[in-house]
C-alpha positions as CSV (number, residue, x, y, z in Angstrom):
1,X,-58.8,58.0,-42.7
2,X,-57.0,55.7,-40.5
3,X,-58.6,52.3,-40.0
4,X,-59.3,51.4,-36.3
5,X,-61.3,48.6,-34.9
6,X,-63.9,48.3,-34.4
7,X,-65.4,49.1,-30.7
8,X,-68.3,46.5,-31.1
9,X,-65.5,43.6,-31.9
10,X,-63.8,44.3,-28.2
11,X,-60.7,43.2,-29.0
12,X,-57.6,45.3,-29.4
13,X,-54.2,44.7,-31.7
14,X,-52.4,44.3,-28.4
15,X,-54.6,41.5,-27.4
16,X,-54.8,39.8,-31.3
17,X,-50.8,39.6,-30.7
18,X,-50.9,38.3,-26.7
19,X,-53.3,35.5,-28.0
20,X,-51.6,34.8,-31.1
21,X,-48.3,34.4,-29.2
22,X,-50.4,32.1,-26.2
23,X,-51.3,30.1,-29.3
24,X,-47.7,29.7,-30.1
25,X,-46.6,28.6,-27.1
26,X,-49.0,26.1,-27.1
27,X,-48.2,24.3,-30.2
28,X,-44.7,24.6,-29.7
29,X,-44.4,22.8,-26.0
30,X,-44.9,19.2,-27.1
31,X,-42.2,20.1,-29.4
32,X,-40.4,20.9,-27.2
33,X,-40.8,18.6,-24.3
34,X,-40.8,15.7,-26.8
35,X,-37.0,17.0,-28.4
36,X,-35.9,17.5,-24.1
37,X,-36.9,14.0,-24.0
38,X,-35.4,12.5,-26.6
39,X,-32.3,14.2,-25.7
40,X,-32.1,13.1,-22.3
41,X,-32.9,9.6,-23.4
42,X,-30.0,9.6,-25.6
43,X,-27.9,11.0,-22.9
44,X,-28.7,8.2,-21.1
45,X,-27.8,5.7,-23.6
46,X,-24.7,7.0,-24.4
47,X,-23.9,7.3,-20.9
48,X,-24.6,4.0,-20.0
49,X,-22.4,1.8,-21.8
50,X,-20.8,-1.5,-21.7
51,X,-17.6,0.0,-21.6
52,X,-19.0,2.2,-18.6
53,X,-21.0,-0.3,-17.3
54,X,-17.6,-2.2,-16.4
55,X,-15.8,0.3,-15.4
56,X,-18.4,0.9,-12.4
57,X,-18.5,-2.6,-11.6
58,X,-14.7,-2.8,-11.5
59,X,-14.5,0.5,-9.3
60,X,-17.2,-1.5,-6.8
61,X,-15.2,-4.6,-6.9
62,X,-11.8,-3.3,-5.8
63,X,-13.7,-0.9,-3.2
64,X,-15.1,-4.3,-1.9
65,X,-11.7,-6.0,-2.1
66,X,-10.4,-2.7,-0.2
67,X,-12.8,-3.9,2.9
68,X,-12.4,-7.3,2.5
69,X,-8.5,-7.2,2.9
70,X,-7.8,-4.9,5.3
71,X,-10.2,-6.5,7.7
72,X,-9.0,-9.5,7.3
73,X,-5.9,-8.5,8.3
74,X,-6.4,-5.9,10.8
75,X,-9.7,-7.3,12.3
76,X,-8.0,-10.2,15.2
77,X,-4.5,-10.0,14.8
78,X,-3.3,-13.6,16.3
79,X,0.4,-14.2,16.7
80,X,1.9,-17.0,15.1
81,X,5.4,-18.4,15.1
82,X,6.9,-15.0,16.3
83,X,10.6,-16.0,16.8
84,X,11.9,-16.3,19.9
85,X,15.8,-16.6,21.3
86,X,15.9,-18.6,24.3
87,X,19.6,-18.3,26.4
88,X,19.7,-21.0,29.2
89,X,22.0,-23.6,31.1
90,X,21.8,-26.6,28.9
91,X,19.7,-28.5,31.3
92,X,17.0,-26.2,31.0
93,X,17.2,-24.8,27.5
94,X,16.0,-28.1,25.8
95,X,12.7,-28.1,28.2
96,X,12.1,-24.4,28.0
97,X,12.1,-24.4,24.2
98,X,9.9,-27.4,24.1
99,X,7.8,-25.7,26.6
100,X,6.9,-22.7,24.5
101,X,7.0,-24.5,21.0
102,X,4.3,-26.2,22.5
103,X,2.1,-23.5,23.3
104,X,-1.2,-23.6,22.0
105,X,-2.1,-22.1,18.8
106,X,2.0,-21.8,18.1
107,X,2.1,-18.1,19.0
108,X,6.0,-18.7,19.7
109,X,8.4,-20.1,17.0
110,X,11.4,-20.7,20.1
111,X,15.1,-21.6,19.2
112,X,17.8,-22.3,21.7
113,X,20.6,-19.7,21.8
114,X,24.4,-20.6,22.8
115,X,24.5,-17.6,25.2
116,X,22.5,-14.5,26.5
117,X,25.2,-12.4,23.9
118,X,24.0,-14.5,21.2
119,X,20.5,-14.4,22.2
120,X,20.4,-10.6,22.3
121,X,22.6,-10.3,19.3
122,X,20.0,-12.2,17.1
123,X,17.3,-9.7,18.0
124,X,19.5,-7.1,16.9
125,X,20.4,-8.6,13.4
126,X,16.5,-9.7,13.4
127,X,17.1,-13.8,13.3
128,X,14.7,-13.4,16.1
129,X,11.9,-10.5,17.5
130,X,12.5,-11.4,21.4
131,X,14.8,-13.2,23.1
132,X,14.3,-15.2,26.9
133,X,17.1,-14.8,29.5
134,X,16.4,-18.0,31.7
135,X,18.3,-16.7,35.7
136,X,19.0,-20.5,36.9
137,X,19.6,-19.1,40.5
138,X,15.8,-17.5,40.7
139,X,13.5,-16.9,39.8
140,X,13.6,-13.0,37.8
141,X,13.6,-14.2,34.2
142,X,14.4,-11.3,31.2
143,X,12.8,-10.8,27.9
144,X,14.7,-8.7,25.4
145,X,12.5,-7.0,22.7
146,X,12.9,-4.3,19.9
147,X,10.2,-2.2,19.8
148,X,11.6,-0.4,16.4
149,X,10.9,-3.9,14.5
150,X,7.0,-3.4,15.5
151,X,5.6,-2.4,18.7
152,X,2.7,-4.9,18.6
153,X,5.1,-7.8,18.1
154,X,6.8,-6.8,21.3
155,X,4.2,-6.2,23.3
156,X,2.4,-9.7,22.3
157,X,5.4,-11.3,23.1
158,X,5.9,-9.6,26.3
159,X,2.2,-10.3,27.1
160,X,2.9,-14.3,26.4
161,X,5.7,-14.7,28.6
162,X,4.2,-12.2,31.7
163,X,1.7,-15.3,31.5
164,X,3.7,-18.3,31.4
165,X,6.2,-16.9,34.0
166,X,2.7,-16.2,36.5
167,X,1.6,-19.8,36.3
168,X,5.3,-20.8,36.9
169,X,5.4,-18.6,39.5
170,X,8.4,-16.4,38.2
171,X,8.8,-13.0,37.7
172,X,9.5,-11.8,34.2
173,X,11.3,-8.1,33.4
174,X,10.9,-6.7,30.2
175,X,14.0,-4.6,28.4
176,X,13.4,-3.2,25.2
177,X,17.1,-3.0,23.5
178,X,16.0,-1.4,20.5
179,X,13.2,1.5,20.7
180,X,11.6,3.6,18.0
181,X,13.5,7.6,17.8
182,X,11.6,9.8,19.8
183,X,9.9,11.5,16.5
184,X,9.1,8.2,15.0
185,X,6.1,7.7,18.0
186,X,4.9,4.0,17.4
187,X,7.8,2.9,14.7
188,X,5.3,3.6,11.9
189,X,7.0,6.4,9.8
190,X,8.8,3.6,7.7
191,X,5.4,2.7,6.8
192,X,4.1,6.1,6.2
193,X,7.4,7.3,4.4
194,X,7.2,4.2,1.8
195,X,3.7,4.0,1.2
196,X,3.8,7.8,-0.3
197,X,7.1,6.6,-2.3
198,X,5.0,3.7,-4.3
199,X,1.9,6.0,-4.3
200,X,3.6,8.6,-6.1
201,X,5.5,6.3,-8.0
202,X,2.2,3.9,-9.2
203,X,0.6,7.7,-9.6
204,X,3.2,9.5,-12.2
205,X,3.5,6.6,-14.2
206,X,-0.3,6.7,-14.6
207,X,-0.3,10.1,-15.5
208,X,2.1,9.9,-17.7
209,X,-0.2,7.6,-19.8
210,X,-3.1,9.4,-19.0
211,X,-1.5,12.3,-21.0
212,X,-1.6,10.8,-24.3
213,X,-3.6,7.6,-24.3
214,X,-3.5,4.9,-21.4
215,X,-0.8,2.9,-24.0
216,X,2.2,4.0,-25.0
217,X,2.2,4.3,-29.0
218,X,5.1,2.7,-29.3
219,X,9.0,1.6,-27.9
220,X,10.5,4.8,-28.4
221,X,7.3,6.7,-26.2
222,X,8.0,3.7,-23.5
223,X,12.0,4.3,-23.0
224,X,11.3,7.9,-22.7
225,X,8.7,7.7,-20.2
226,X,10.7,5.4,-18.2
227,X,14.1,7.8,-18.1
228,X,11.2,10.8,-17.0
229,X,10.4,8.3,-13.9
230,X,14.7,7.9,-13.2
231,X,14.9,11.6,-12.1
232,X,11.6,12.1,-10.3
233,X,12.6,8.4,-8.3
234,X,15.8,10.3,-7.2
235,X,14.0,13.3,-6.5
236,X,11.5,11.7,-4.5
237,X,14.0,9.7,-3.0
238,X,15.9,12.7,-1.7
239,X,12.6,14.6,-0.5
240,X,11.2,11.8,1.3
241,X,14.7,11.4,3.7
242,X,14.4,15.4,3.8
243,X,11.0,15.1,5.4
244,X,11.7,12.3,7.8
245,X,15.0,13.6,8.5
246,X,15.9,17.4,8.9
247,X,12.1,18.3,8.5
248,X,10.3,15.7,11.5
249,X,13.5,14.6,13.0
250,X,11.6,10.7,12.9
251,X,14.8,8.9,11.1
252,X,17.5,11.4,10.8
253,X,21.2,9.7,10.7
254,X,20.5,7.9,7.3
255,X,20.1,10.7,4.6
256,X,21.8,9.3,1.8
257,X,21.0,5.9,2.8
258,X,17.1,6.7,2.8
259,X,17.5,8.9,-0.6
260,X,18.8,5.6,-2.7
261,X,15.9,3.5,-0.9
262,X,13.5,5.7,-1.8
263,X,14.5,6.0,-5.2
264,X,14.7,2.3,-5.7
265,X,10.7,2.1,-4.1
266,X,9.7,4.5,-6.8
267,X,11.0,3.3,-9.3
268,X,9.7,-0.1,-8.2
269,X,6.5,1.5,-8.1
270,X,6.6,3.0,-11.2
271,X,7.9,1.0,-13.3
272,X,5.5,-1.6,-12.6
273,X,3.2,0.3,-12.5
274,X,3.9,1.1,-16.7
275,X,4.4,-2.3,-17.3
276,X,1.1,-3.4,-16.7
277,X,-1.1,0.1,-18.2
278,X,1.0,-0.5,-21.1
279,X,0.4,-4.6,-21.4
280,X,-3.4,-4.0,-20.1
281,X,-4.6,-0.4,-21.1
282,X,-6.6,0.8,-18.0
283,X,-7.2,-2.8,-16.3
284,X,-3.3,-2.1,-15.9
285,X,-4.8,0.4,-13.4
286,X,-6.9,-1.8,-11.6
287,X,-4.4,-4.3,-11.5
288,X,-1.8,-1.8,-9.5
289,X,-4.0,-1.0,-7.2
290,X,-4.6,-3.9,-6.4
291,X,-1.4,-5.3,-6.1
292,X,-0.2,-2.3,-4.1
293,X,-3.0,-1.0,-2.3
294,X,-5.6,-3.3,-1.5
295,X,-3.3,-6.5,-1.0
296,X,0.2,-4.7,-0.4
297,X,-0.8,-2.4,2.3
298,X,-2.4,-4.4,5.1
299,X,0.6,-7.0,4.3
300,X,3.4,-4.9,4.8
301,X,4.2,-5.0,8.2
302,X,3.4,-1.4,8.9
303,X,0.8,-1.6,11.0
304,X,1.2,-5.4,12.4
305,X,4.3,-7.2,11.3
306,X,3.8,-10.1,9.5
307,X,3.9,-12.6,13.0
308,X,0.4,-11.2,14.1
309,X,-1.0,-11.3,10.3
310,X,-3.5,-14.3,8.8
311,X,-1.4,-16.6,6.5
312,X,-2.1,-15.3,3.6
313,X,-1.2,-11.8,4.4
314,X,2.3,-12.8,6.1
315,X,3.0,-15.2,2.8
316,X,2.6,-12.0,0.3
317,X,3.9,-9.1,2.3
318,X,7.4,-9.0,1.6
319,X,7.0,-10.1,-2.1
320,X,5.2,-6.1,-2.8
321,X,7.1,-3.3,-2.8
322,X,5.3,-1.7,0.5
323,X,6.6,-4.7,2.4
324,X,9.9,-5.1,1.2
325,X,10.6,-0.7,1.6
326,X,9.2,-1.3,5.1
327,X,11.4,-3.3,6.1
328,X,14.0,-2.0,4.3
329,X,13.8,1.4,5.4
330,X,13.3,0.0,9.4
331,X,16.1,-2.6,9.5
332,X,18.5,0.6,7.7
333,X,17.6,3.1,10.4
334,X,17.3,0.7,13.4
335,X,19.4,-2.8,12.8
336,X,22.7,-1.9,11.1
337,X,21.0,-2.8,7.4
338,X,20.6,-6.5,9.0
339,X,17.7,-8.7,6.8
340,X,17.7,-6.5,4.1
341,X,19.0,-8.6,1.2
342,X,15.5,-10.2,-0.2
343,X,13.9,-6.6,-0.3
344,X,16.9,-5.7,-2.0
345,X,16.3,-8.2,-4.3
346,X,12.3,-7.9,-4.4
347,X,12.9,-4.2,-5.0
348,X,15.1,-4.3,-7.5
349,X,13.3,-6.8,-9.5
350,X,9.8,-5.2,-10.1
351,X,12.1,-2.0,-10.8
352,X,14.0,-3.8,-13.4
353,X,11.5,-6.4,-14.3
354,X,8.6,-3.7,-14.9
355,X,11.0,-1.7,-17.1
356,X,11.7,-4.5,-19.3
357,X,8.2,-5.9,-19.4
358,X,7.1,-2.5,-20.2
359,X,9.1,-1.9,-23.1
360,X,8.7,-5.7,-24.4
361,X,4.6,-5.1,-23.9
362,X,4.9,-1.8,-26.3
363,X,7.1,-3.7,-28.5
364,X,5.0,-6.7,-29.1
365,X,1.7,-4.1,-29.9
366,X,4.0,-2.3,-32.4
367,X,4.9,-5.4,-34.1
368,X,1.0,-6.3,-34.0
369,X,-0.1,-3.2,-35.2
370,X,2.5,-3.2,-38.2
371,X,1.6,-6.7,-39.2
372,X,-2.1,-5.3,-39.5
């Protein structure tokens, strides 16, 4: 006979197995809960290190730094000592310039010229960013500006003598002798065109440690990464004058002349950029960002040249790479290569002074690591 349960009881097999599996449950779910929450907590712990404690803080810091330098560069630009050619009889020329050096706040920094030739020939070759044609038999004075060594510049200065000439009751007419190309807009593609030359530069070489360790293992990993960053310089060179050149038409006429600046901003970048991840590990990071980014940006000149910057910022900006390759790449295209010898010279020395340091860094933690 098969057994069966029994009526009276009430209770089925299917509802012996429901409860029995309720009961379960129920015995497991502290388990449970307590194991979720002791695996969150450790989650937590080992998320929140030291190690990543400092890494946030340093991420904060330089996002602060960020604000803090470009709007105390950008926020009331002021001119200061912009230099100024005056051409006059030699009656007048002694007042004139004693006259404007005098100025409150020194916005003019003026310097008597021999002759209006001379006046407008050191604008061109950038001894000076305007020049002042004194007429002796009026009263219709003449500024000469370029507009291709930074629009603000020329427009302050054309604003400070429109108001001198009004309280001397003269007339003043303005001729800009040098303008930006009719792609380059506002004269800021040089800016634009060397700040993606360092960025990629400062970005490869971080990538290139990133790949295997944020420090090179040794001399030999150091001199190979840095003869990987000689043919990507030249071939970012070469594609940054193609862009600005045959692409947007903004600074065509200087291919070749653009491809070896651009190469020698790269590297610059880049090799600098090594230098300091391999003698720092990932504060070597920081530290380029810095340096290039949050200080050498604003400084540079691209967006007001250093005349119209705070002190500080004018005193840095053409010892980083974005200043000198600004001005480099704008004195190439629109002065005849005039004033380019110190960012020769700036440029060349991060390229071949990061490259060195880089490789003596990785030699000195070999050395260190053998004598452990």
């Amino acid at each position: 006979m098969n057994s069966q349960s029994s009526p009276s009881s009430g209770i089925s097999p299917t509802d012996s197995a429901a409860e029995a599996a309720e009961a379960a449950d129920a015995t497991d779910a502290p388990v449970n809960s307590a194991a979720k929450s002791t695996g969150f907590v450790a989650e937590l712990r080992d998320a929140v290190t030291l190690r990543a404690f400092g890494l946030v803080l340093g991420g904060l810091l330089v996002q602060l730094a960020f604000v803090v330098s470009y709007v105390g560069a950008f926020h009331s630009p002021t001119p200061h000592r912009i230099p100024v050619a005056v051409a006059a009889p030699q009656q007048a020329s002694a007042k004139i310039v004693a006259q404007l050096n005098a100025l409150d706040g020194s916005p003019v920094e003026a310097t008597a010229a021999p002759s209006t030739a001379a006046a407008r020939q050191w604008v061109l070759t950038r001894k000076a960013d305007a020049a002042f044609l004194f007429d002796a038999t009026g009263t219709k004075d003449t500024l000469l500006v370029a507009s291709a060594g930074g629009p603000s510049v020329s427009q302050t200065a054309t604003q400070i003598a429109q108001k001198i000439e009004a309280a001397q009751k003269r007339q003043i007419t303005v001729s800009d002798i040098r303008s930006p190309n009719s792609g380059d807009g506002r004269g800021m593609t040089s800016f634009y065109l060397v700040l993606g030359w360092v960025i990629g530069g400062y970005l490869t070489a971080t990538i290139m440690g990133m790949a295997a360790g944020s420090r090179p293992a040794n001399r030999h990993r150091t001199l190979i990464r840095l003869a990987v960053l000689v043919p990507y310089a030249i071939v970012s060179g070469i594609a940054g004058a193609v862009i600005v050149g045959p692409v947007f038409d903004a600074l065509g006429g200087h291919f070749w002349a653009l491809s070896g600046i651009g190469t020698l901003v790269v590297l610059a970048s880049a090799a600098t950029a090594l230098a300091l991840q391999t003698l720092l590990g990932l504060l070597g990071t920081g530290v380029v960002v810095l340096l290039f980014v949050v200080l050498g940006n604003p400084s540079s000149g691209g967006v007001y040249p250093a005349p119209l910057l705070p002190a500080f910022w004018s005193a840095i900006g053409q010892a980083l790479p974005p200043g000198a390759g600004t001005t480099l790449v704008r004195n190439t295209v629109y002065f005849s290569g005039n004033a380019t010898t110190s960012a020769l010279w700036v440029l060349g020395a991060y390229a071949a002074g990061g490259a060195l340091l880089a490789w003596s860094a990785s030699w000195w933690r070999e050395r260190g690591h053998a004598g452990a």
